[in-house]
N, C-alpha and C positions, 0 to 999 in steps of 0.2 A: 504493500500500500504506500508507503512513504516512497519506494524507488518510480510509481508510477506519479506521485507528486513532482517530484523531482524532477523524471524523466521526462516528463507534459511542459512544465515548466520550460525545463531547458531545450525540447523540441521547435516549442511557441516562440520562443527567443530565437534561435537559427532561423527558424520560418522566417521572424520579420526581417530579420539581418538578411537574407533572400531577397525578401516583398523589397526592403530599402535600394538593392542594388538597380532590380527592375525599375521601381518607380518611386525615386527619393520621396520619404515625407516632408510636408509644409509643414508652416506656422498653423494650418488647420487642423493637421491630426495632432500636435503638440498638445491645442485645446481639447482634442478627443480624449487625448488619453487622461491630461491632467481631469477634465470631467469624468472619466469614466472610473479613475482610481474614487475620488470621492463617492460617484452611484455605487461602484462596488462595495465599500467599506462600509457605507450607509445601510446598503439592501442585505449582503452577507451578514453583517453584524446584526441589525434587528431581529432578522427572519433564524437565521442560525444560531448565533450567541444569545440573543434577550429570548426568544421564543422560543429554541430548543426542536425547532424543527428540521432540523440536518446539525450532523458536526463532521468537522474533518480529520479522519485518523483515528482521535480518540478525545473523549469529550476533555479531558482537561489539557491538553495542548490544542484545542481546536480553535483558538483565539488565533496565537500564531498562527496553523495555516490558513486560516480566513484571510488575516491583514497580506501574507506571501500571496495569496491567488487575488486578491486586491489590486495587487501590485505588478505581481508579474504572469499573469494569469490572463484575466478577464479583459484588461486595459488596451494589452498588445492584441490580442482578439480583435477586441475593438477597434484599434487604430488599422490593420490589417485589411478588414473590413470597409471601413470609411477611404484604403488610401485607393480601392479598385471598385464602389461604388460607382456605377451607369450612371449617366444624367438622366437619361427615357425613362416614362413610367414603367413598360410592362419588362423591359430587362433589367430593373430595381427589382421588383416584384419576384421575378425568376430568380436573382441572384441571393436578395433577402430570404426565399424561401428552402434555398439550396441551405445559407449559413446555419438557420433554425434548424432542419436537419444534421448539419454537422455536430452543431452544438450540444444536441440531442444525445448524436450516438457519443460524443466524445463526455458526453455525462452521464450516459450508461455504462460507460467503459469504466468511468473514475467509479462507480456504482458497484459491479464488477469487482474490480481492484481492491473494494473495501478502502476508497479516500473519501467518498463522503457517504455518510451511512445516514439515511433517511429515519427519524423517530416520527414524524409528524404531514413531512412536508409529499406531494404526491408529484411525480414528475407528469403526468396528464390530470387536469390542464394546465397546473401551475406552472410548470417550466415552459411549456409552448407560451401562454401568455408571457410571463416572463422575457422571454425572448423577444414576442413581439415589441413587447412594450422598449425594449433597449435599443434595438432597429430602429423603432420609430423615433425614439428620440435624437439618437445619431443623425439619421436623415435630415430631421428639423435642425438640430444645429450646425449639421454643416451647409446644408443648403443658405442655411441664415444667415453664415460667414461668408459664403460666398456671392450672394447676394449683397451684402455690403465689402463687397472687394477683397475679404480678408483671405 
């Protein structure tokens, strides 16, 4: 369980070190990430740490890896995401739909693995919603940025 932490981690990291080469990141996804670290720390921690509906590993180190997938997890995810984002509505739509399934299986794998062990929380439909709801928000603010030139 911890080597699948680890290993995801330091996977997601090469990936973007990858994504970077193909298609440097802006000053836009800089804001992704910096926003996505806080959605993550925010949404992880309430729902997992105060609620007790998921931990990671083992309930009492599961603060640590909430803040690590905070950080170096979810964020780069996210910037990854936003730096190959479509302008077009229906190849957003494809593309957005594609990532909820990744994110899926790569949360059934962590599932799997025994990294994050469900007490409460049910991945249909709260992790599909979930997901949506992160997409969408990404979308709004990077279009938002970029609509005011940034």
């Amino acid at each position: 369980m911890i080597a699948f932490f680890y290993g995801s981690a330091a996977a997601i990291c090469i990936l973007f070190f990858i994504c970077a080469i193909i298609k440097p990141p802006t000053f836009k996804h800089l804001v992704i990430a910096i926003a996505a670290v806080g959605y993550s720390m925010l949404y992880e921690t309430f729902l997992g740490e105060y609620n007790g509906l998921y931990y990671y590993i083992n309930p009492e180190k599961s603060l640590i890896y909430i803040i690590m997938s905070a950080i170096l997890i979810y964020p780069v995810l996210e910037v990854i995401y936003s730096m190959f984002l479509p302008e077009r509505l229906f190849p957003t739509l494809v593309y957005t739909a594609a990532w909820i399934a990744l994110m899926l299986a790569f949360e059934l794998a962590s599932l799997y693995a025994g990294t994050v062990v469900l007490t409460g929380w049910r991945v249909i439909p709260w992790s599909i919603v979930t997901y949506i709801v992160t997409f969408i928000w990404i979308n709004l603010l990077l279009r938002y940025m970029k609509k005011r030139g940034l």
